[in-house]
N, C-alpha and C positions, 0 to 999 in steps of 0.2 A: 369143321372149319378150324381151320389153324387161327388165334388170335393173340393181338395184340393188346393189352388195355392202359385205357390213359385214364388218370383220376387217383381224386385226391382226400376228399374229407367225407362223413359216412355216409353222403347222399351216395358216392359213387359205391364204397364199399359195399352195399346192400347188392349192386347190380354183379359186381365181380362174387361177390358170394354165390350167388343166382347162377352165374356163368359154372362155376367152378362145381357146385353142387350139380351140374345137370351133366358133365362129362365131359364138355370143350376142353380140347387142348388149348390152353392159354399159354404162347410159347414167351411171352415177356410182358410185364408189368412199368408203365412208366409213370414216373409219380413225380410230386414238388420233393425238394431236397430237406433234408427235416430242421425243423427250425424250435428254440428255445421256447421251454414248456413252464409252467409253476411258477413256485417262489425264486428256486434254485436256477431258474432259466436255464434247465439242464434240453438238449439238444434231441431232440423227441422224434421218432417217426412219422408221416401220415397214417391214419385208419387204414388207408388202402397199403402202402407199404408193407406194415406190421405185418397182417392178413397175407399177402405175398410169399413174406418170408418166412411165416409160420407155416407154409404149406408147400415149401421149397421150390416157389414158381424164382427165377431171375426178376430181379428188380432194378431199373436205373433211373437216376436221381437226377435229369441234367441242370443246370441253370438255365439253361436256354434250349430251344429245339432249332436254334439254327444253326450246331456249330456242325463240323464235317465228320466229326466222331460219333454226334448223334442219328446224324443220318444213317453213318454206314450200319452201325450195330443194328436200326431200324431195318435195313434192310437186308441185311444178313439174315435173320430169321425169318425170313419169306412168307411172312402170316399173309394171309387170305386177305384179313379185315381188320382195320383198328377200330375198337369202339372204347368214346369218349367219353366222361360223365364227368362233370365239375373238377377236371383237370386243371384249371388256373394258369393255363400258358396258349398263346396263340399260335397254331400251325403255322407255318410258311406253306405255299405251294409245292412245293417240292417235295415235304414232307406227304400233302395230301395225295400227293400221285403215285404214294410208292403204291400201296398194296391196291390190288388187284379189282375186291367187289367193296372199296372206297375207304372213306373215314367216318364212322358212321357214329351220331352223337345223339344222345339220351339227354332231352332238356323239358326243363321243367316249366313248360307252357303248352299252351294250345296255338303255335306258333300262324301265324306272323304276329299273334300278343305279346308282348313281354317278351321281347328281344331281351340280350346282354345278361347282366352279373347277378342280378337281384330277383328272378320271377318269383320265385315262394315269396318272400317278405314282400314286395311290391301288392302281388295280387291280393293279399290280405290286406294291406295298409291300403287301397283304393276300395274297399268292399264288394270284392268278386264273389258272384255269388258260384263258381264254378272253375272250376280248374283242369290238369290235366298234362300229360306228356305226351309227349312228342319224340318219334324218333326217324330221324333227319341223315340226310347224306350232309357231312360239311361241305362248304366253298371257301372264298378267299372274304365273303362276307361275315357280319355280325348274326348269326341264326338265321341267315338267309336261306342257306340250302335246300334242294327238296324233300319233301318229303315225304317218310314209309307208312308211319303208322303213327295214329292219334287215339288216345282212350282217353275221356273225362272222368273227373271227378268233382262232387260236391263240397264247397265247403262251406260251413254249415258258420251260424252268426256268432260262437263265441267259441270257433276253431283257433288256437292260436295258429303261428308260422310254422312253430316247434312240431306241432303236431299233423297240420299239412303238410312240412317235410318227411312227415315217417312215413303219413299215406303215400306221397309222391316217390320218395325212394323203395318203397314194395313195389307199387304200378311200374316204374323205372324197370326192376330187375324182372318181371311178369312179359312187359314188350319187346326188351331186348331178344330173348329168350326168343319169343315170335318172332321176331326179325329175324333171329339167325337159322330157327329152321325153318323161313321162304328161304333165303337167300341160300340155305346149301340144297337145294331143291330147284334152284333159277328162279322163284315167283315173287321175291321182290319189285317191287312196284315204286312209281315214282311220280310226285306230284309236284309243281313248281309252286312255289307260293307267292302270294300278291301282296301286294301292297297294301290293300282295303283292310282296314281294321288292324292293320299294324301300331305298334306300341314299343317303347323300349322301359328297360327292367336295371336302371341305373343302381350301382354300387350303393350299398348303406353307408351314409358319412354317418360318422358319430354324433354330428351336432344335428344333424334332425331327432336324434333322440329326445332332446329337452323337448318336455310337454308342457304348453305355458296355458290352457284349459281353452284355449281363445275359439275353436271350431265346436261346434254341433257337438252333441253327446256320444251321436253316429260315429263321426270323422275321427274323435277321440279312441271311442272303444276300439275300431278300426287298427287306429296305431297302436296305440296299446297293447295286441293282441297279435299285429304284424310285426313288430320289432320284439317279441318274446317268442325262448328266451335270450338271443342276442341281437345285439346291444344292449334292447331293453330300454324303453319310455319310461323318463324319469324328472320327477318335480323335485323343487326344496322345500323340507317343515323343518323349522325349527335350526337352521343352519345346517341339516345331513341333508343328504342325496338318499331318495328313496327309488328304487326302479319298478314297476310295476307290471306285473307279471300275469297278472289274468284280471278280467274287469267284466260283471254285466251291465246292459243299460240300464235306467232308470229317469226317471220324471220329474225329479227336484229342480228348484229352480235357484238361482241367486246370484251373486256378484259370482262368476269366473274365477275358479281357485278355492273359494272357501270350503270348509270341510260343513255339509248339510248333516251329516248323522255317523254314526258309530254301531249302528246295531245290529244292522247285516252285512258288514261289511264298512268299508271309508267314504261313504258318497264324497263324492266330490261336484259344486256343480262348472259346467261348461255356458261357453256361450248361449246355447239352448238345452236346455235338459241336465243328466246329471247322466257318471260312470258310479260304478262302485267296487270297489279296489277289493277284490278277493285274495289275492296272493301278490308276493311283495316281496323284495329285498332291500334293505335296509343296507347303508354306508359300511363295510366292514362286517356284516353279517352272511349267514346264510341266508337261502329262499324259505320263506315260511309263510302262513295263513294268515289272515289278517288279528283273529283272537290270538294269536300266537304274538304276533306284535304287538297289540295292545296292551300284555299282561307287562310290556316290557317299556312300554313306550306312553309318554301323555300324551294323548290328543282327543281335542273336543269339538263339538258342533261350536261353529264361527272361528278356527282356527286355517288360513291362509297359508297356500302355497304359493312359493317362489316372492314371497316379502322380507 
C-alpha cells in the first residue's frame, strides 16, 4: 500500500519507524512545521520530520491542512491510505476523502475512553488500571470514527505517563502494522462506536501541575506520576519550585504538605495518607534521586510545602 503519514512527536515516530522497517512505501510524510528548541530557541525539526528526511521520504510542513496547496500535493501522490499518529492538526473533510481505503488514526485509548489531546497523561492521572490503542478510521468528529483494531494494555500502580507512552507508542507501531496488512488483503473490518462509556482526554494546562497535597495519597500519586515527565507535579519548599517525578504510596499521616520523614525518600503527607518523593527536579537543576537532593538540599521532618 502506497502511504501517506501524518505525525509529529515520538509517540508518532515509533509508528512510522514500524511502517518504514517493514517495507511500505511511504510516498510523503506530513508533519507540524518546526518550531524553536533549547536556550538558543534555534528552530528545530519534529521527531517525525528528522526520521523522514534522514531516510530520504518527502516531507511537508504546512501551517494549516486547509489551504489548496496542501490539498493538491495531498493528492497528487495517490496514496492508498493516510495513517495518523499525534499529528496536532485537525483534518477537514475534504482532506479526509482524498485517499481511497480512508484516514486511518493510531490513538492512544481504548476508545470511546479518552477522547481528544491527553489519553496517556489523563488515564494515569485518573488511576486507570488499563489501557491500550486503538486504531480508527477518522470522521469530521473528535475520535469518533470506527473502529479496526483494539489491544490493551496494563498499567501497573507506579507506571509513570513517561513510561505508558513508550508502551503505547510500541503497541501503536505493532497495530498499524496489522492494519495495514488486513487492509491490503480487503479484511479490514469496522466497528461504530457508542456513546456508553465515553470520556474525553482534555489538553494538560500547566496550572493543574501545582500540587497543593489536598486529595488522598492515591489521587496524589496518581498525578504525580501522570504528569511525569511533562509538565510534571510540582510544590514549593523553601521559595524553589520542586517537580516531582516518580512517587510511591505510603501511610503517614499529618497536616497536608508537611514533610513526615526523609529516609526512604521525601514523605510527604496528603489529605489521607502520604506519597513519597523518589525522584525529583529541583528549580534550575537536573532530574535526580531523592539522596542526590538531599546531599545538596536541607530538608527535615515538619518542614511545609507551598508556605
Amino acid at each position: 500500500m502506497r502511504i501517506v503519514f501524518m505525525g509529529t512527536p515520538d509517540f508518532a515516530l515509533t509508528a512510522l519507524e514500524a511502517i518504514y522497517e517493514a517495507g511500505h512505501d511511504i510516498a510523503l510524510v506530513v508533519s507540524q512545521p518546526d518550531k524553536p528548541s533549547g536556550r538558543g530557541y534555534v528552530l528545530t525539526p519534529s521527531p517525525v520530520k528528522k526520521f523522514a528526511l534522514e531516510k530520504g521520504i518527502e516531507v511537508i510542513t504546512p501551517k494549516t491542512m486547509r489551504d489548496e496547496e496542501t490539498e493538491r500535493i495531498l493528492r497528487f501522490v495517490q496514496a492508498d491510505v493516510f495513517v495518523v499518529a499525534a499529528f496536532g492538526k485537525i483534518l477537514p473533510q475534504n482532506i479526509l476523502d482524498i485517499p481511497p481505503h480512508g484516514c486511518i488514526c493510531i490513538h492512544a485509548s481504548l476508545l470511546p475512553a479518552l477522547r481528544g489531546a491527553a489519553p496517556i497523561n489523563r488515564a494515569v492521572m485518573e488511576g486507570h488500571t488499563e489501557g491500550g490503542i486503538t486504531i480508527m478510521y477518522m470522521d469530521a468528529g473528535i475520535d469518533t470514527g470506527d473502529i479496526i483494531l483494539q489491544r490493551s494494555i496494563p498499567i501497573t500502580e507506579n507506571m509513570t505517563a513517561g513510561q505508558y507512552h513508550d508502551e503505547m507508542a510500541r503497541l501503536g507501531g505493532e497495530l498499524i502494522l496489522e492494519y495495514l496488512s488486513l487492509a491490503s488483503e480487503g479484511k479490514a473490518t469496522r466497528t461504530p462506536q457508542t456513546e456508553e462509556g465515553s470520556s474525553y482526554a482534555a489538553k494538560i494546562d500547566k496550572k493543574e501541575a501545582y500540587e497543593d497535597f489536598s486529595r488522598t495519597a492515591k489521587q496524589t500519586h496518581d498525578r504525580i506520576r501522570g504528569l511525569a515527565p511533562y509538565p510534571g507535579a510540582y510544590a514549593v519548599l523553601n521559595g524553589k519550585r520542586i517537580k516531582f517525578l516518580q512517587s510511591v504510596l505510603t501511610n503517614g499521616t499529618g497536616v497536608p504538605g508537611t514533610v513526615l520523614s526523609t529516609e526512604n525518600g521525601i514523605e510527604i503527607a496528603c489529605a489521607s495518607g502520604s506519597v513519597t518523593i523518589t525522584h525529583l527536579q529541583p528549580e534550575g537543576k537536573g532530574k535526580m534521586d531523592y539522596a542526590s537532593f538531599l546531599r545538596g538540599n536541607s530538608v527535615k521532618k515538619g518542614d511545609i510545602f507551598n508556605v
